[in-house]
N, C-alpha and C positions, 0 to 999 in steps of 0.2 A: 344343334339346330333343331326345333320344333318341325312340323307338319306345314307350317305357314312361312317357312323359310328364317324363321327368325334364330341369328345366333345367340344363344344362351350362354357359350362357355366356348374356353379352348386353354390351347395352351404348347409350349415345347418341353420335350420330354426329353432324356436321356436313351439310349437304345441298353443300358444295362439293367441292373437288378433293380436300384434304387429310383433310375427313370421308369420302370414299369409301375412297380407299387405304387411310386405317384400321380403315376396316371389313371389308375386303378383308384387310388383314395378320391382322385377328383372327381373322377365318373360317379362313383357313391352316390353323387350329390341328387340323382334325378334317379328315381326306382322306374322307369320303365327310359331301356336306354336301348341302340341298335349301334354297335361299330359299323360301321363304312371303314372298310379296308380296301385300298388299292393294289390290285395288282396280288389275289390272294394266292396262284400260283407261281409269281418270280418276286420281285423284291419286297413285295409283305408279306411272304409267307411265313417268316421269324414270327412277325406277331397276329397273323392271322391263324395260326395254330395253338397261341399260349392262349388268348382270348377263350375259344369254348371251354379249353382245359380250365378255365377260372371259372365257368358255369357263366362267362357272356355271350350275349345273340351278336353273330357278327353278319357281314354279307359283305361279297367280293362287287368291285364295282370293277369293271373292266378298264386300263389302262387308256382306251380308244373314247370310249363314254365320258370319261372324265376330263378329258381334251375336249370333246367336242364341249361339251357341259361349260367349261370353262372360257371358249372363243367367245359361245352365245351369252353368259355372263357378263364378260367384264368388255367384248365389242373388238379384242385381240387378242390372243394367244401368248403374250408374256406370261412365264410362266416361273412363281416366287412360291414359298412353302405356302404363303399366306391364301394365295389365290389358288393352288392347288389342293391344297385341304379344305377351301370352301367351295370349290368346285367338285369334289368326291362327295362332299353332304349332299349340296346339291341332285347331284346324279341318284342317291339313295332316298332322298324323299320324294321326290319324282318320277322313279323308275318302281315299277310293279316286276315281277318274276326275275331278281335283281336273288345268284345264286347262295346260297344259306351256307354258313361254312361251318363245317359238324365237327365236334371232336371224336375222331377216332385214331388213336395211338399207334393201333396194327396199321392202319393205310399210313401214316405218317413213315413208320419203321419199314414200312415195305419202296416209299418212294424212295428212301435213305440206297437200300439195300440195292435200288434199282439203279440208281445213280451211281452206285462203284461200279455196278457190272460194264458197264459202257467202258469205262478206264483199263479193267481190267482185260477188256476183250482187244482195247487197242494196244496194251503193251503186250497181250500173246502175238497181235500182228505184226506190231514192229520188230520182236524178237524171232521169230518165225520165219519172216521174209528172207533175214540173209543166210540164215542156214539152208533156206529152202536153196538158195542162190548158190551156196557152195556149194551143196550136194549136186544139184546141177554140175558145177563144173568139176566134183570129182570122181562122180559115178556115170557108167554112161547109162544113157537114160533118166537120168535124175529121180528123183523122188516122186510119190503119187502126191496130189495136189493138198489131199487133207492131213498133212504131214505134223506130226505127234511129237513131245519127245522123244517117245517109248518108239516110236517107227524111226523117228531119225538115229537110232543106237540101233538100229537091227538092220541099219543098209550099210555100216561098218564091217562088221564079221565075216572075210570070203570079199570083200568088195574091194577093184582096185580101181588106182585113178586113172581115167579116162585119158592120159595127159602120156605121151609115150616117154621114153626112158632117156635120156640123153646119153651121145652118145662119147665114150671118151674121150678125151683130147688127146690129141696126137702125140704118142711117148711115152704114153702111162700106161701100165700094166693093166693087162686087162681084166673085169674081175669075174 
């Protein structure tokens, strides 16, 4: 899409190897080009990152803008690949301070990094809880609240169960 709204090109592409490069060969066609990527921190970010790494100018159009872009375009909010990818041009030639999306590798590597710790924090909780929950019921006192592996093996040693001894049943030796 030109400055003037006019569309030039388009097309459907593949989300693998072979749909990028072609979409990539098609773009060629125009030496001063601007991707409109939607949504360049959730569901575009696959290609709103491959883009700078190609040495292309790209700019996130926000998910909400592109809605709205779209209701005043077309007079309703159906919403087809067709009329949402010419409602995200829209929004980018229109829109001034419309954010720049940079290649940078390490921030990419880092949100990667950032995004297991979350997982991994929930399965130390979920794994953690019921031990915390049994040491409760078999130490008295239970455990301190920031309980470790290495703390849950050392409330073992000397430690008995809070749970008193049963007693024998009538007839049996006693021991």
């Amino acid at each position: 899409m030109t400055n003037d709204e006019t569309v030039v090109g388009g097309g459907r592409y593949g989300t693998d190897a072979d749909g990028y490069r072609a979409m990539l060969a098609e773009a060629k066609r125009w030496r001063e080009r601007t991707w409109a990527v939607k949504g360049c921190q959730g569901i575009g970010r696959h290609i709103a990152n491959r883009l700078p790494a190609a040495g292309e100018h790209v700019v996130d159009v926000p998910p909400k803008l592109s809605a709205r872009t779209r209701v005043f375009a077309t007079g309703q909010g159906r919403k087809t690949d067709a009329t949402d990818a010419h409602s995200v041009a829209l929004a980018a030639t229109g829109m001034t301070g419309l954010r720049q999306v940079a290649d940078d590798q390490q921030l990419a590597v880092l949100r990667i990094l950032a995004g297991r710790r979350r997982p991994l924090g929930e399965d130390h909780t979920r794994m953690v809880s019921p031990l915390h929950q049994l040491l409760l019921e078999l130490i008295p006192g239970g455990a301190k609240k920031d309980l470790s592996a290495a703390r849950s093996r050392r409330c073992w040693p000397g430690s008995s169960p809070a749970m008193p001894r049963a007693k024998p049943a009538a007839g049996s030796p006693p021991s």
